[in-house]
C-alpha positions as CSV (number, residue, x, y, z in Angstrom):
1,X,0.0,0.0,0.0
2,X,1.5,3.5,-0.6
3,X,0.9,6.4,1.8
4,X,2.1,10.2,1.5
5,X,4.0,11.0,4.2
6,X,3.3,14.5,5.1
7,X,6.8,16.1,6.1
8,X,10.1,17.7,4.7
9,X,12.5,16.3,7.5
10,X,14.9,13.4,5.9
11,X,15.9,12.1,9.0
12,X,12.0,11.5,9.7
13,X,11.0,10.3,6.6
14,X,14.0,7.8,6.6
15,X,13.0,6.7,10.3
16,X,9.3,6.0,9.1
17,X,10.5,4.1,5.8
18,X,12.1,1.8,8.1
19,X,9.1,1.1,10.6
20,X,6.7,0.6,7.8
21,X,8.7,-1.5,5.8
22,X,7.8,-4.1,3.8
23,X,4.0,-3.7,4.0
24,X,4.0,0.2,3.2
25,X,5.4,2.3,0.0
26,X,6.4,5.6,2.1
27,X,6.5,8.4,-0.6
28,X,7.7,12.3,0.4
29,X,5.2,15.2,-0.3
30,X,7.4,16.1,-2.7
31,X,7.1,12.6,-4.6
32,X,3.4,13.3,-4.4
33,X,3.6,16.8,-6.0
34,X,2.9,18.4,-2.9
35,X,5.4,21.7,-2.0
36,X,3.9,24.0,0.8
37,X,4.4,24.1,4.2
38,X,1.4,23.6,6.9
39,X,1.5,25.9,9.5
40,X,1.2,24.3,12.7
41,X,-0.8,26.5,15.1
42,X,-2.6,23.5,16.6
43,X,-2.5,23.2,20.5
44,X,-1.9,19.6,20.8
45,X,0.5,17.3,19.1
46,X,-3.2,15.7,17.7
47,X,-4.1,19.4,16.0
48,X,-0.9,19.8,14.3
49,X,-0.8,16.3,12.9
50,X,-4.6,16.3,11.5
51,X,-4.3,19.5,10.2
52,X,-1.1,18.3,8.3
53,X,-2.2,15.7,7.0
54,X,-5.9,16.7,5.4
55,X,-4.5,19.4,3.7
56,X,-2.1,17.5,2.0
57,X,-4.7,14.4,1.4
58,X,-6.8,17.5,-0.2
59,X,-3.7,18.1,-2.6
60,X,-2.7,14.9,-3.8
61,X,-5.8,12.7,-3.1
62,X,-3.7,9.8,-1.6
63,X,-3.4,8.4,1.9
64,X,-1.8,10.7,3.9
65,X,0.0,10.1,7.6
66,X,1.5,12.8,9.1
67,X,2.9,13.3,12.7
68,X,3.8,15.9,15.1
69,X,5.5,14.9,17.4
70,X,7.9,16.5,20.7
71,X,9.6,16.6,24.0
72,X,7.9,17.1,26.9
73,X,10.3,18.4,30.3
74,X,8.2,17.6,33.5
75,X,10.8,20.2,35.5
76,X,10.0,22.9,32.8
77,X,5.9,22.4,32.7
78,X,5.9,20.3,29.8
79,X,8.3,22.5,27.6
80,X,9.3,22.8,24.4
81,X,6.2,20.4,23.6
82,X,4.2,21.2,20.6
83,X,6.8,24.0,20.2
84,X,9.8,21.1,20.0
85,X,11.1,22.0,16.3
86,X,10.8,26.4,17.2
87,X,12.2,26.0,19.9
88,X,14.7,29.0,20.5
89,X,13.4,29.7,17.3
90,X,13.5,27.0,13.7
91,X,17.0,27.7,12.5
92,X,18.9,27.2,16.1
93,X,20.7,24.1,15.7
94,X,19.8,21.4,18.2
95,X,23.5,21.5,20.1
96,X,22.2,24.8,20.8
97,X,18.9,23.8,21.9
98,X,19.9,20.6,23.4
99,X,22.4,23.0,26.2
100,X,19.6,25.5,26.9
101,X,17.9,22.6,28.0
102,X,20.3,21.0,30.2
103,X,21.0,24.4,31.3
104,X,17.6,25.2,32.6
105,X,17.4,21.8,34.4
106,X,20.5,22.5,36.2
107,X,18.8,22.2,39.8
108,X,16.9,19.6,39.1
109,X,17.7,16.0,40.9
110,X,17.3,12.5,39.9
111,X,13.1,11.7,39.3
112,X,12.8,16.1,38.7
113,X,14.8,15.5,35.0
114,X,11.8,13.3,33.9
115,X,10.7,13.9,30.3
116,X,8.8,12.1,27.8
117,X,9.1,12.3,23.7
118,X,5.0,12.1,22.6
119,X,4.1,11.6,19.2
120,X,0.6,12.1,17.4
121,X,0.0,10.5,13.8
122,X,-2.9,11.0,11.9
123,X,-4.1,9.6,9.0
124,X,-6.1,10.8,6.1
125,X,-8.2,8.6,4.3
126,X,-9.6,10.0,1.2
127,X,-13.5,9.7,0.9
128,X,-13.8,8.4,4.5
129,X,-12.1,9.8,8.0
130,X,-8.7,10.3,9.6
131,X,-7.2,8.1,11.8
132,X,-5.5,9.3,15.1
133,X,-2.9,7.1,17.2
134,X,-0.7,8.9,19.7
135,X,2.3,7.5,22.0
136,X,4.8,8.3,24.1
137,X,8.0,7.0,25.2
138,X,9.5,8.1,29.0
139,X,13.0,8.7,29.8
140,X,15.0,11.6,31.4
141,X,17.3,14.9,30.6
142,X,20.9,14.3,30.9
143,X,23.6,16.6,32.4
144,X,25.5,16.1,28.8
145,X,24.5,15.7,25.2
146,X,25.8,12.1,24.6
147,X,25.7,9.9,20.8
148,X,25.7,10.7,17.3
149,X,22.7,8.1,15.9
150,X,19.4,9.7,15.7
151,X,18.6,13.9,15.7
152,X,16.5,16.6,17.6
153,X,16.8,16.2,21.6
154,X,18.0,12.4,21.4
155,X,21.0,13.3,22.9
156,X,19.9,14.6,25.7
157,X,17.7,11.6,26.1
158,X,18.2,9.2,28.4
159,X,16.2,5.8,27.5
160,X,16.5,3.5,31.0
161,X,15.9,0.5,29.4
162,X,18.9,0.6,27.4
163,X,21.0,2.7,29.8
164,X,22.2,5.1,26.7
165,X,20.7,7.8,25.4
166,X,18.6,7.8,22.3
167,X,21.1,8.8,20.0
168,X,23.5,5.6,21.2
169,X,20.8,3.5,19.9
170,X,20.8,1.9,17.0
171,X,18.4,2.5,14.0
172,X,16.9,-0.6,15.3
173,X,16.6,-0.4,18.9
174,X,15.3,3.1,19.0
175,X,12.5,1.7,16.4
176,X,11.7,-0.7,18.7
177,X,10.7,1.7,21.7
178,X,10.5,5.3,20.6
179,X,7.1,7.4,20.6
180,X,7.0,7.7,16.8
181,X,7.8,3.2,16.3
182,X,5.2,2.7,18.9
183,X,2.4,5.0,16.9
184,X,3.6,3.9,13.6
185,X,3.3,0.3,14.4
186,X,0.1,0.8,16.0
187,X,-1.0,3.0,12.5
188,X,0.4,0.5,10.5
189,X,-1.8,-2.5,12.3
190,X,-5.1,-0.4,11.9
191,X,-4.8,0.3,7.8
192,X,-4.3,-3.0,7.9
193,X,-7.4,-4.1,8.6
194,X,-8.9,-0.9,7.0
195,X,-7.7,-2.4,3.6
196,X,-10.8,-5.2,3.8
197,X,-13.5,-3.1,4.8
């Protein structure tokens, strides 16, 4: 089945080609004809992704998924959240970004560095409804950016099942537990069944 994947980041687009694999044909907007950007003034991770991806299922007429998708820091109210990619503002690299966090979370002790990364996909059927999954994946703030795998806040992400943080993962292993695997799996079981209706 082939589904328009409504986003311009490579690094996403590559991660979700790799969960969806074999059963899906992931194609960019731009493979789809599709070049704007969506503004995302929704409130909730859910907003932003709906919003996303009906507009662009209204422009190419295909099944379209699209996520939004962020990190949540308990100790700063649930900051950056839906805000996660302006952050400081678009074009502030994430090193940048990744220190003003650490930095703000400099009092904070063991259980107060708890964050989660929370991710929203929805899915636009043409000629029927969208779809929305959302999970999440829990871990804490480091006091250091650690690993090169991975991009955004990973990291800064500390994953306690594998006792590294999510950018010392491998391709695989962050699949296997991150917020956007676990709603991307869970997407990918529902068309699934949507396919014999």
């Amino acid at each position: 089945m082939k589904v328009v994947f409504a986003t311009k980041n490579k690094d996403k687009l590559k991660e979700v080609r790799e969960i969806l694999a074999p059963d899906f044909e992931v194609i960019s907007m731009t493979e789809a004809g599709v070049d704007i950007d969506v503004e995302e003034d929704g409130t909730t991770f859910e907003e932003n992704a709906i919003k996303k991806a009906e507009t662009v299922m209204k422009l190419c007429g295909e099944i379209t998924i699209a996520d939004d998708s962020g990190l949540e820091v308990d100790f700063l109210n649930g900051e950056p959240g839906v805000y996660s990619s302006r952050y400081m503002g678009e074009d502030t690299p994430y090193t940048i970004k990744n220190q003003a966090i650490i930095d703000r979370l400099k009092d904070a002790r063991g259980s107060q560095r708890s964050a989660r990364y929370t991710c929203a996909v929805a899915v636009a059927l043409p000629g029927k409804y969208t779809l929305i999954v959302q999970e999440s994946c829990e871990g804490e703030i480091t006091k250091e950016p650690k690993g090169d795998n991975g991009f955004g806040y990973d990291p800064i992400f500390y994953v306690q099942r594998y006792k590294k943080t999510m950018a010392e993962l491998t391709m695989e292993q962050k699949n296997k537990i991150s917020h956007r695997g676990k709603a991307f799996r869970a997407v990918a079981e529902r068309l699934r069944s949507i396919e014999f209706e």
